[in-house]
Structure formats: C-alpha cells, structure tokens
Backbone bond lengths (Angstrom), bond angles and torsions (degrees), N, CA, C in turn:
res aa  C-N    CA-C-N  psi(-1)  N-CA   C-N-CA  omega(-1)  CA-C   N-CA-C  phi
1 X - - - 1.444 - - 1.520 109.39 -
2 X 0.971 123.45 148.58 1.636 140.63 -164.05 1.735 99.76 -95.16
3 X 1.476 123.45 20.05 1.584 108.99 178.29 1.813 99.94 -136.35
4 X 1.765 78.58 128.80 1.415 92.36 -158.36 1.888 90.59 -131.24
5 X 1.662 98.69 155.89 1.128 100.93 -175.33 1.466 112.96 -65.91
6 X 1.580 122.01 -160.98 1.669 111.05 -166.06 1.617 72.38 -125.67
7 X 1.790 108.03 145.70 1.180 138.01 155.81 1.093 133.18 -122.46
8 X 1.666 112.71 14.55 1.886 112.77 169.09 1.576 101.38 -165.57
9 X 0.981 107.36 154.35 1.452 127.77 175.67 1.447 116.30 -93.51
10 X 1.666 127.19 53.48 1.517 144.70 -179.29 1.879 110.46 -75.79
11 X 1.504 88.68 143.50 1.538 76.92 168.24 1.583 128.26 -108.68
12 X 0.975 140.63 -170.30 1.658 161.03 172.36 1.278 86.06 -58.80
13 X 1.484 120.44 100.60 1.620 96.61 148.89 1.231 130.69 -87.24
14 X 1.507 139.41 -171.56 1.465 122.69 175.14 1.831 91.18 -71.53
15 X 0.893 94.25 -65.41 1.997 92.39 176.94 1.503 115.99 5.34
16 X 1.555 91.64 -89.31 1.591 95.68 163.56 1.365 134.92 -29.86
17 X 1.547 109.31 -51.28 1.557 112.59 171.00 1.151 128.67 -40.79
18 X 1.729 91.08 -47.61 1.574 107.69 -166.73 1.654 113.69 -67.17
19 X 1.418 94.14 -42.96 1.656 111.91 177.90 1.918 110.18 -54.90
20 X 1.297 101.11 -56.00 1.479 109.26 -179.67 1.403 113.37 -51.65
21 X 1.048 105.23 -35.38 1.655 121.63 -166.18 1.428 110.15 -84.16
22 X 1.158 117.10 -19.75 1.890 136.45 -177.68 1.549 102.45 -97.56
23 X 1.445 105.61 -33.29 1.752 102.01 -163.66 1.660 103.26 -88.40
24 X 1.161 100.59 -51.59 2.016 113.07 174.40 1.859 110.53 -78.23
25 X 1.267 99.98 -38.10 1.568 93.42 -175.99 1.221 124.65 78.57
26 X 1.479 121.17 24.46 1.285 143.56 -173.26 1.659 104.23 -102.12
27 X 1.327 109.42 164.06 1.171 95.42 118.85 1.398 155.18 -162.69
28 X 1.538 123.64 171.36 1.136 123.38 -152.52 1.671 135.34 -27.60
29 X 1.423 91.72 -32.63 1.480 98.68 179.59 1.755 125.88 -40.32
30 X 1.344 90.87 -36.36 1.629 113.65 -177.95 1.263 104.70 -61.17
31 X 1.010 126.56 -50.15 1.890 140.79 172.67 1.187 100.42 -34.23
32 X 1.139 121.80 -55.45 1.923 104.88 -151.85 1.585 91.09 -107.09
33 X 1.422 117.69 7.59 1.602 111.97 -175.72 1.752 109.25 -80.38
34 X 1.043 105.46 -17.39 1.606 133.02 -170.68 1.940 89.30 -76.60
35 X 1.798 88.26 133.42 1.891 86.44 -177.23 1.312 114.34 -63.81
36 X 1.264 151.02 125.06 1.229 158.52 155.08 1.580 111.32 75.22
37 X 1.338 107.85 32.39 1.488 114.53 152.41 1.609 126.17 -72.56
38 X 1.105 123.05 103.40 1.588 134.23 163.12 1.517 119.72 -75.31
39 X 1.610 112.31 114.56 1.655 108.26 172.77 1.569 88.98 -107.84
40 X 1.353 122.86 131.16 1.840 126.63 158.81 0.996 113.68 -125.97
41 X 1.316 128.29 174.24 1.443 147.99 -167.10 1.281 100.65 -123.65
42 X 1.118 151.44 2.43 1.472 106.63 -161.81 1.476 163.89 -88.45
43 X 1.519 81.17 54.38 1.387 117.63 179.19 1.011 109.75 -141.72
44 X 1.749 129.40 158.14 1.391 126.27 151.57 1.902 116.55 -60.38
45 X 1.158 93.32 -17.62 1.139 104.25 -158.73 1.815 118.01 -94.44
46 X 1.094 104.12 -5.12 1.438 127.40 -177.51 1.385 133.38 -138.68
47 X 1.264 134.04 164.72 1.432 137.23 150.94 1.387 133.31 -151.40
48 X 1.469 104.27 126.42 1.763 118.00 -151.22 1.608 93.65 -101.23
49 X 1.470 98.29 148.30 1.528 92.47 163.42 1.557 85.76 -159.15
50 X 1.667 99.40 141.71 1.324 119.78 -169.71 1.609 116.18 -155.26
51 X 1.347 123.14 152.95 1.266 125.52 165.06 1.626 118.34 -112.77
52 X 0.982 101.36 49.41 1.662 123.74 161.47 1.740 123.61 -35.27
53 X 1.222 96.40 -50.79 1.835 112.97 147.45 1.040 134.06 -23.77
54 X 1.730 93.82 -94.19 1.241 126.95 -169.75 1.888 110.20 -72.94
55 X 1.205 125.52 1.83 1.314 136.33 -168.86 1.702 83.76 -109.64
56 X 1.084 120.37 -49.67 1.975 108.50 178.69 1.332 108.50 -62.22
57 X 1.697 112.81 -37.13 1.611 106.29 -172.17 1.203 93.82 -62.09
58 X 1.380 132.91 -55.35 1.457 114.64 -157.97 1.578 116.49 -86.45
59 X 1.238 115.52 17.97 1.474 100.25 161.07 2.009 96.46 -109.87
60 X 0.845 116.58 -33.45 1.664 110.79 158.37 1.451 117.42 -30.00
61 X 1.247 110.58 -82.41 1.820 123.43 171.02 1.882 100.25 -36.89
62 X 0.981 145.93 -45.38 1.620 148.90 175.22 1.601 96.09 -73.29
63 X 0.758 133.47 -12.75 1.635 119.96 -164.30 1.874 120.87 62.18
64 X 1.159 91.38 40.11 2.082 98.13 -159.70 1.693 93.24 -121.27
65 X 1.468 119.03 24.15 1.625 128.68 -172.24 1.732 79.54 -76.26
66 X 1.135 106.84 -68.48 1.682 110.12 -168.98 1.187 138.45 -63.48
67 X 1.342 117.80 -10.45 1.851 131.07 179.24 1.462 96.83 -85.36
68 X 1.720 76.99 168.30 1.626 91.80 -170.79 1.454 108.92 -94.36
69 X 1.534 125.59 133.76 1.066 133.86 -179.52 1.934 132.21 -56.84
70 X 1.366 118.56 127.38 1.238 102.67 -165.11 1.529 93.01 -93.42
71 X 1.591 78.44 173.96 2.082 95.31 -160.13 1.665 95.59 -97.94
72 X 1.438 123.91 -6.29 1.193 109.05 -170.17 1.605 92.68 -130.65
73 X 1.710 121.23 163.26 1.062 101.85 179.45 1.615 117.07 -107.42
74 X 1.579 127.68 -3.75 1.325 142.67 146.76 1.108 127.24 -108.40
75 X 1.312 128.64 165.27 1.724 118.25 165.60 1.348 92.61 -94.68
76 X 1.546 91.72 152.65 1.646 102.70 -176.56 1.171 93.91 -78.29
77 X 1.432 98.85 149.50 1.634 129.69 167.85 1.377 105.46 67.83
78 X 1.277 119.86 35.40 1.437 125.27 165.20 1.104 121.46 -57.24
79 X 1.356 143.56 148.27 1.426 135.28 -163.51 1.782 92.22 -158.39
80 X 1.508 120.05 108.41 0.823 145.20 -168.50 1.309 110.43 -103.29
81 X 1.807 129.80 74.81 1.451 121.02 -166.02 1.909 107.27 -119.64
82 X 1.197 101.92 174.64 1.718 95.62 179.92 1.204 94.28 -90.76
83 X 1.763 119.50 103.89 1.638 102.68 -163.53 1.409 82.80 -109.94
84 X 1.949 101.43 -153.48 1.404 104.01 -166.96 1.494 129.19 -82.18
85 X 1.458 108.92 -7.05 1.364 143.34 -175.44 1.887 110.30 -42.93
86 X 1.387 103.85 119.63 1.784 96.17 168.79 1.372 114.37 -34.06
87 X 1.228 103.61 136.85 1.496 127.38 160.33 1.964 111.13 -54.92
88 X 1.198 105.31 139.06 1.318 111.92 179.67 1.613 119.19 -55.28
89 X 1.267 138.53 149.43 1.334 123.98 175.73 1.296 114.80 -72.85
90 X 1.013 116.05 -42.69 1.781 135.45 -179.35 1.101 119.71 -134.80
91 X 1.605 105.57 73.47 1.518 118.96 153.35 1.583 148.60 -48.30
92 X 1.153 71.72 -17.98 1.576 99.68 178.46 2.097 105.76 -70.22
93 X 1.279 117.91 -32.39 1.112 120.03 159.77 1.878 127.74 -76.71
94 X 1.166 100.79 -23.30 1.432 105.11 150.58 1.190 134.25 -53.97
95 X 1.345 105.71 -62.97 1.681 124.98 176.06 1.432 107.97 -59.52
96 X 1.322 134.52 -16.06 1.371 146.64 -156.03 1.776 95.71 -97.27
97 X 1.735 101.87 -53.78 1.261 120.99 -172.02 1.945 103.18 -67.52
98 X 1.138 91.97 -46.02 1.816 94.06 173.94 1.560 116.58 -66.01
99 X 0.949 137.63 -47.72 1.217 144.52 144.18 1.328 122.21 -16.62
100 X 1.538 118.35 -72.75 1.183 107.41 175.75 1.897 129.25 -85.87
101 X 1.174 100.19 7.61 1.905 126.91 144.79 1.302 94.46 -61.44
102 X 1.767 132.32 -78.82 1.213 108.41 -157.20 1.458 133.65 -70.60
103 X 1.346 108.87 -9.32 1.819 116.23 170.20 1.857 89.16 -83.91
104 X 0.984 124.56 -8.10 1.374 88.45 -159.45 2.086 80.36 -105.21
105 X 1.096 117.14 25.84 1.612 113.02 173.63 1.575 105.36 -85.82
106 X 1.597 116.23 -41.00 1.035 124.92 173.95 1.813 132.82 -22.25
107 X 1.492 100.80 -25.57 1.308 98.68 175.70 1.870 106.24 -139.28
108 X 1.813 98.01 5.39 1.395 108.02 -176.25 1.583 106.37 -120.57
109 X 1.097 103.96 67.20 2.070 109.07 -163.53 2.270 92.50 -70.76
110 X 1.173 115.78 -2.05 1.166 125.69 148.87 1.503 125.16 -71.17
111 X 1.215 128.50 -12.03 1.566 121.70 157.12 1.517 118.01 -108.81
112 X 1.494 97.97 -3.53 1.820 106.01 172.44 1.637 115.17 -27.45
113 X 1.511 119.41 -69.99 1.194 133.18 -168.05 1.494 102.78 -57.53
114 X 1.488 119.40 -71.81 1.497 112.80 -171.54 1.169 101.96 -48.23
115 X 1.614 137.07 -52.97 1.190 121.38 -174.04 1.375 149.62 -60.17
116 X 1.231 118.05 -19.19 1.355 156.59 148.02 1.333 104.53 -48.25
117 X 1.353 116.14 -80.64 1.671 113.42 -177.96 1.739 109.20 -55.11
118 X 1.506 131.42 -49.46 1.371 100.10 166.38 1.319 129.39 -87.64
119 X 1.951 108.23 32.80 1.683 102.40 163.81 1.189 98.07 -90.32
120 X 1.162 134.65 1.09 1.830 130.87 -171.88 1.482 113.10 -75.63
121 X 1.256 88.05 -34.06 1.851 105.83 173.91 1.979 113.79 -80.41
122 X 1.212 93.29 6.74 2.089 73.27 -173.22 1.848 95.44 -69.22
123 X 1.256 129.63 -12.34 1.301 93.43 -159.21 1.856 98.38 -88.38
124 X 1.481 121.66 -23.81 1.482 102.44 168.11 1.437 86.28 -116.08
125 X 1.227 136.34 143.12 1.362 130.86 140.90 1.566 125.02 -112.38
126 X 1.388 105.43 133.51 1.243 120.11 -143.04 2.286 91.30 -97.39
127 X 0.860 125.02 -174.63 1.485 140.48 171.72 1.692 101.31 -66.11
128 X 1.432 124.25 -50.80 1.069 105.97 -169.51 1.401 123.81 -98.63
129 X 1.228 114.74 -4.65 1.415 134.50 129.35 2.018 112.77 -16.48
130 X 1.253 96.33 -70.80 1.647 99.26 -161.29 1.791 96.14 -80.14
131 X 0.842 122.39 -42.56 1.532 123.19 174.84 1.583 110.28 -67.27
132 X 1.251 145.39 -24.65 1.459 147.12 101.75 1.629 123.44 -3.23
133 X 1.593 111.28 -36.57 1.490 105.28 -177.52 1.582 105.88 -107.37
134 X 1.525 100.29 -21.56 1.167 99.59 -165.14 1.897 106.49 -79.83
135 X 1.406 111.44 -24.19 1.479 120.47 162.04 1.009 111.58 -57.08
136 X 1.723 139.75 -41.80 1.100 148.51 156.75 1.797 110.22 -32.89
137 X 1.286 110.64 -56.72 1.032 113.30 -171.94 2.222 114.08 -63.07
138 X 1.300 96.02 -50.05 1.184 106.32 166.59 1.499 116.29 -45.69
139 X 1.489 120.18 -29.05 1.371 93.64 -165.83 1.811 88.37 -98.43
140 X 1.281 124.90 -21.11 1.410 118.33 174.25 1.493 118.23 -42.11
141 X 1.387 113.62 -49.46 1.470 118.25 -178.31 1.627 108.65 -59.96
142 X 1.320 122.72 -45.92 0.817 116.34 146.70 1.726 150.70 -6.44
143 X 1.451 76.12 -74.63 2.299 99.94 172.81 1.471 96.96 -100.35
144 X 1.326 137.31 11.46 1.323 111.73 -172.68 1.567 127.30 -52.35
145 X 1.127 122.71 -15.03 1.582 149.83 171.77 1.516 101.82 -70.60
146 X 1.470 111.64 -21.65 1.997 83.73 -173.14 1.181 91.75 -78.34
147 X 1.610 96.35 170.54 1.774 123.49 -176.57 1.522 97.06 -163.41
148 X 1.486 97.84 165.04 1.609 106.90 168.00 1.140 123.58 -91.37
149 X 1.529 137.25 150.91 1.282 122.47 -129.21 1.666 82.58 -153.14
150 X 1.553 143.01 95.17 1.156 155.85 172.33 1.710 125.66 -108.60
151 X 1.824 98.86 95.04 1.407 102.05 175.27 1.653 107.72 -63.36
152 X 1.778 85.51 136.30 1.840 101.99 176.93 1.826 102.26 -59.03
153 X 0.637 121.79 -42.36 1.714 134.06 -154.45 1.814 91.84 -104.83
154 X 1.258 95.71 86.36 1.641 117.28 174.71 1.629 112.52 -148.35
155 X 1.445 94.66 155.67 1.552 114.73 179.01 1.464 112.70 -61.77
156 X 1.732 102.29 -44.42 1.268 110.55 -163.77 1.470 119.98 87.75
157 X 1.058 126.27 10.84 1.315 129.76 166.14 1.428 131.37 -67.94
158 X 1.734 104.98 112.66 0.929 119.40 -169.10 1.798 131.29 -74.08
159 X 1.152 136.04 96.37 1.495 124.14 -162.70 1.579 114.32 -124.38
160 X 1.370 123.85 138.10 0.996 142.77 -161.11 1.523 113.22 -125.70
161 X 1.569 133.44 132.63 1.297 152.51 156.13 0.989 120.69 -73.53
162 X 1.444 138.57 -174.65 1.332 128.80 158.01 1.952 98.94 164.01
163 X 1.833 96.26 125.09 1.451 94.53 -165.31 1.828 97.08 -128.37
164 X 0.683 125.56 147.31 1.404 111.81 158.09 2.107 119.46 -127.68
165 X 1.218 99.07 178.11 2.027 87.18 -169.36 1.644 71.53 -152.88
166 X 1.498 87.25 140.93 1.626 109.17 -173.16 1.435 118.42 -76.67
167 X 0.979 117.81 113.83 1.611 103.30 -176.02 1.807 125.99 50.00
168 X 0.818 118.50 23.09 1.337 133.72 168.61 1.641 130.07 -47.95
169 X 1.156 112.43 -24.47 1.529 137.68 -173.83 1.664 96.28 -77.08
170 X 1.398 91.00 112.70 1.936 99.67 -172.73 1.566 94.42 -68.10
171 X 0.816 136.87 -45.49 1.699 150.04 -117.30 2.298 85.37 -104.16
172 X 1.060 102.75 -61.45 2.059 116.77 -153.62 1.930 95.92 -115.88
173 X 1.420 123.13 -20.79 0.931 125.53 164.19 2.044 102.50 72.27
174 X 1.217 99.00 12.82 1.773 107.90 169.03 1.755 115.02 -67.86
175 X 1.312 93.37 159.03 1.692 85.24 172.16 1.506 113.81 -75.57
176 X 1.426 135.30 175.62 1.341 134.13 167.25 0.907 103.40 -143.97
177 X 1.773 114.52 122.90 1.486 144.33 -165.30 1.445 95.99 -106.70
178 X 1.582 112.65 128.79 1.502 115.58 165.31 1.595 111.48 -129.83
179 X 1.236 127.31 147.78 1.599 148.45 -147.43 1.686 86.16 -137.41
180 X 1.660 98.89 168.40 1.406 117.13 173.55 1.642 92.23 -175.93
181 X 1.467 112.35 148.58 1.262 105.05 -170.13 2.019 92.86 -155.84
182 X 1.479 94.07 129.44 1.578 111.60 -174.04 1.172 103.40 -103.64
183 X 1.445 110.16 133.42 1.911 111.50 145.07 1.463 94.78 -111.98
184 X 1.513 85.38 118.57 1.715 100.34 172.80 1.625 102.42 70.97
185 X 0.990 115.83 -141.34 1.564 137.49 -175.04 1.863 100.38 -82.11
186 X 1.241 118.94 -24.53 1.269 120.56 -174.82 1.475 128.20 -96.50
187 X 1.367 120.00 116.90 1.559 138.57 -174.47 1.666 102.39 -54.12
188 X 0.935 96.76 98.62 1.349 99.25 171.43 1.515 123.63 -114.23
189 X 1.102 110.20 31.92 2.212 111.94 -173.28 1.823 91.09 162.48
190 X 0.946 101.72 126.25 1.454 119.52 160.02 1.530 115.10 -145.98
191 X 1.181 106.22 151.57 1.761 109.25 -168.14 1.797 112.52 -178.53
192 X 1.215 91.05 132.46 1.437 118.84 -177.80 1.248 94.66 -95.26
193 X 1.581 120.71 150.94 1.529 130.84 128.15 1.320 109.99 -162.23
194 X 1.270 92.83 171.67 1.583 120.42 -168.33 1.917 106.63 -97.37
C-alpha cells in the first residue's frame, strides 16, 4: 500500500503546482478548499497528500484524543447486521461520526471498507454499530500520520482488482463485489458494495 508515515516537514513548491495542475488539469485551488486536505512536496521527488489534521480533529470532537490506539482496524470476523439490539439514543451522533470517516477515506482508501459497511447502518444504528466506529476511531489515532505518497516521475499506469464473495451479506443475503484501483504503486479508490 502506498500510505506511509510522514518524515519531513517540506513545502508546496510551485513545481508541484505546476505539475499537478498539468497532470489533473484542475485547478489547485480546489485541493486545499477540501476540510483538512494537505498536498506537500517534500521532495523533488514526490508528492504527499494527507489529512493528518483533520484525522486529530475528529478523534478530538469524540473525546478518543486520549485512548490508546488499536493495532488492528476491525475485529476479525466482525459481522455487522441490523440485529435485535436497542436502537441508539442519539443517532444523530453516529451519522455525524460516519460522516466524518467518510471524508476522511479520501486520503485513507485503508478505512474505505470498514467505513462503508458501518454506513449501511446510519438508518437504524444499533450499540454495536458505534463501538464498531469507535474501534475505528482507535485505530485512526493510531495511523493518523498515514497519507498518500505519489512519485512525480511516473508512467501513470492505471491498474485495477476486482473480487467478488457470493452472497455474503448477513443482513439481504446479496453478493458483495469489492474493487481497488492503483496509479502506479499507489491505492487510490477502493470500494465495496452490495
């Protein structure tokens, strides 16, 4: 996987701009308009972009600044169903908490999957639902340092996975198809669905 912790404090050069701005055809402005999106340089030789930030704000806002970080980011063989379990009192902080998981996939295509499977749940969310996100959260503090990590001096070659598992979905009993998609060595899109 292409997300690696951060080892220097580099800046944006115009270089980069120029390059980013030639390769996507955008422009840049949009990049840093995004909440707690980071594009850096710090290298000639590279370009990182990360939400290093915005991954502390949101374990701050949860109160999860101070726990200890988990080493894994699900328990295996988790099974995430609309079971019979009370409904949450205030879901509305769930959906809040899922939410800002899914902007924060944008540069962490490593929480794609968990996050996805407990967006299936915003419309009841159950107790083990939020203790599900909140493990999520634990292992973020954790990785809060990964980022995506894009050498300037690439082919650009685009490559794609693609798996599916037969009926697997505890809950609707559908199949669930999962994708992953590289530029270069770097994860750039991963995605589950049902």
């Amino acid at each position: 996987m292409a997300l690696s912790k951060p080892q220097g404090n580099g800046t944006l050069s115009w270089h980069c701009l120029s390059f980013l701005r030639d390769l996507f055809s955008l422009n840049l402005i949009i990049l840093f308009s995004l909440r707690g999106l980071a594009v850096d340089s710090p290298s000639s030789r590279e370009i990182v972009v990360c939400q290093c930030k915005y991954a502390l704000e949101v374990l701050e806002d949860a109160g999860y600044l101070g726990l200890k970080p988990a080493k894994c980011l699900m328990l295996q063989n988790l099974r995430l169903t609309k079971g019979e379990e009370k409904l949450l009192d205030n879901s509305g902080m769930y959906r809040r908490l899922i939410g800002r998981l899914l902007h924060l996939t944008i540069t962490r295509p490593d929480l794609s999957f968990s996050v996805q499977v407990m967006s299936q749940c915003l419309k009841s969310p159950r107790k083990p639902h939020l203790e599900a996100a909140l493990h999520v959260l634990r292992y973020v503090k954790g990785t809060s340092g990964y980022r995506l990590l894009f050498p300037v001096e690439s082919s650009l070659e685009l490559k794609g996975f693609y798996d599916a598992d037969w009926a697997s979905c505890a809950d609707t009993g559908r199949s669930v198809t999962s994708f992953c998609i590289f530029l270069e060595s770097s994860l750039i899109s991963l995605m589950r669905t049902l």
